[in-house]
C-alpha positions in Angstrom: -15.7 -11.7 14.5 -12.9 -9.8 15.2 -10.7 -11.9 13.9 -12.7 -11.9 10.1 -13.1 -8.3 10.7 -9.4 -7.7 10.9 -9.0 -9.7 7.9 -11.5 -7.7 5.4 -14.1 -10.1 5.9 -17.7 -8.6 6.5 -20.0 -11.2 5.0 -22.0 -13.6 7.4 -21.9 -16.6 5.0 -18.4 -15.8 4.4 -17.2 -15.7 8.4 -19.7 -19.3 8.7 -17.3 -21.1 6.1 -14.2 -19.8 7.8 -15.4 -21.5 11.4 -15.7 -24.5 8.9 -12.3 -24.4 6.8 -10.1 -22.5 8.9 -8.0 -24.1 11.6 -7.6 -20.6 13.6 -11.4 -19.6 14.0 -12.4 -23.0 14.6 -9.6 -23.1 17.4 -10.9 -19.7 18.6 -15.1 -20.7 18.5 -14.4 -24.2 20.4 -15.4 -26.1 16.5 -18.9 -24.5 17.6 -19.4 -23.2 13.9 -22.5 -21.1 13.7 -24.5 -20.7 10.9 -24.5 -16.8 8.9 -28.0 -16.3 10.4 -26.2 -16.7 13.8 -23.3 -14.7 13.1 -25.8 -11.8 11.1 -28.3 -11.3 14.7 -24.8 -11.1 16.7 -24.0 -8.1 14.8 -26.9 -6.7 14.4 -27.5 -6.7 18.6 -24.4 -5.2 19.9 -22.6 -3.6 16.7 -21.2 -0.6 19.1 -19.9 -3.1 21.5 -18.6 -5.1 18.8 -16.4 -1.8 17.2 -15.7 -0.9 20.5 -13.9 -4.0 21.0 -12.2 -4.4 17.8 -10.9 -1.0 18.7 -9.6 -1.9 21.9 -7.8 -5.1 20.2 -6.1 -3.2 17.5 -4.6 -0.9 20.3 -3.4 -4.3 22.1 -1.7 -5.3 19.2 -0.2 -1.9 18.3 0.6 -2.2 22.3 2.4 -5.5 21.8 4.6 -4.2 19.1 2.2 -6.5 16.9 1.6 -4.1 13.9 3.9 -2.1 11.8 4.3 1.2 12.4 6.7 2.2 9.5 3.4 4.3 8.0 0.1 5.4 8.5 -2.3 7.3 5.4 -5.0 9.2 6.3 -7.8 10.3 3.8 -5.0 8.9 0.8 -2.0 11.5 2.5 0.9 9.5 3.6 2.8 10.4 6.5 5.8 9.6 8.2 5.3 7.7 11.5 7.3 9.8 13.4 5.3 12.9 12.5 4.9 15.5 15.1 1.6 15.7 16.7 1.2 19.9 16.5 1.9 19.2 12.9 -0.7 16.5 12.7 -3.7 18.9 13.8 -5.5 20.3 16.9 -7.4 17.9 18.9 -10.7 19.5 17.6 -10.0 18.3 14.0 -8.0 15.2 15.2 -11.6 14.6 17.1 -13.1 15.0 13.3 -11.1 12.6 12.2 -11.9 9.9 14.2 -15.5 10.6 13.8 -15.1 10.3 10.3 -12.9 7.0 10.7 -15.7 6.0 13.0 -18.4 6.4 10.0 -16.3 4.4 8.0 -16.5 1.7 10.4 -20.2 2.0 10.6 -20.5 1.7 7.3 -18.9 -1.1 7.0 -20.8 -3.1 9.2 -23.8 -1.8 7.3 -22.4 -3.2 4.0 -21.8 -6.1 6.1 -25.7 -6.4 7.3 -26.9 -5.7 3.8 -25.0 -8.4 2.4 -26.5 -11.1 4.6 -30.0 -9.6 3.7 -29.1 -10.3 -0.1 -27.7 -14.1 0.7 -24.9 -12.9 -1.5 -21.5 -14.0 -1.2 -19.9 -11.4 -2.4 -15.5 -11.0 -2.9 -13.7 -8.7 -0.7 -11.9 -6.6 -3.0 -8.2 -5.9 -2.4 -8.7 -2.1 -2.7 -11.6 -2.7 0.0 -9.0 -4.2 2.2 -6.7 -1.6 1.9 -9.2 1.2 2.9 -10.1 -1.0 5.8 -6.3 -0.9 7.1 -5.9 2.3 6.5 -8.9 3.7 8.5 -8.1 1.1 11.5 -4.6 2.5 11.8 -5.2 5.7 11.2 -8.2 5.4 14.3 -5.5 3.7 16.1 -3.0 6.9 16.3 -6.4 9.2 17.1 -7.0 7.1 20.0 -4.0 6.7 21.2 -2.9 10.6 21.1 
């Protein structure tokens, strides 16, 4: 799950054909390849735990010198990475931030349940993909400060 979520991909019936057709999530499920009505009640039991965690792996990576730090946009405003932290705001509105990153998030595992409840498959859109790297990296440097 993290793995498609990290990718832009928050469709059930999507994610099931990627532990068919992709080598790396059916490496990572053990070829166990669970149907969309599997993958759609995982979700929908534990979808705190489940951003929790994908929090968690994103500040791995970031950890591991994994993901790019030569910029980070919040709400459309790019900034330098080596922006000062006074500069970038008190903790009280760096606090508002995150809960509105953390929405966002919500949201999109919303979107993501109400797609499996339409049997749609619908496209990730590029822009969609954008706005979902931008709000995980821009959760990221919250967390971390």
């Amino acid at each position: 799950m993290i793995l498609a979520y990290s990718k832009g991909i928050t469709s059930s019936r999507q994610i099931e054909r990627l532990y068919r057709e992709n080598i790396l999530f059916m490496a990572l499920s053990a070829d166990l390849q669970p149907d969309h009505s599997t993958v759609a009640d995982f979700i929908s039991r534990a979808p705190d735990a489940l951003a929790d965690l994908f929090g968690q792996v994103v500040l791995i990576c970031d950890r591991l010198g994994l993901i790019s730090k030569e910029m980070f946009a919040i709400d459309g405003c790019k900034l330098p990475f080596n922006a000062s932290k006074t500069w970038s705001g008190t903790h009280a509105e760096l606090n508002k931030k995150r809960k509105k990153i953390d929405r966002a998030v919500r949201r999109m595992q919303q979107r993501h349940r109400e797609q499996d409840t339409a049997e749609q498959q619908p496209d990730i859109y590029e822009y969609e993909r954008e706005q979902i790297r931008k709000l995980r990296a821009t959760s990221r440097k919250i967390k971390q400060f």
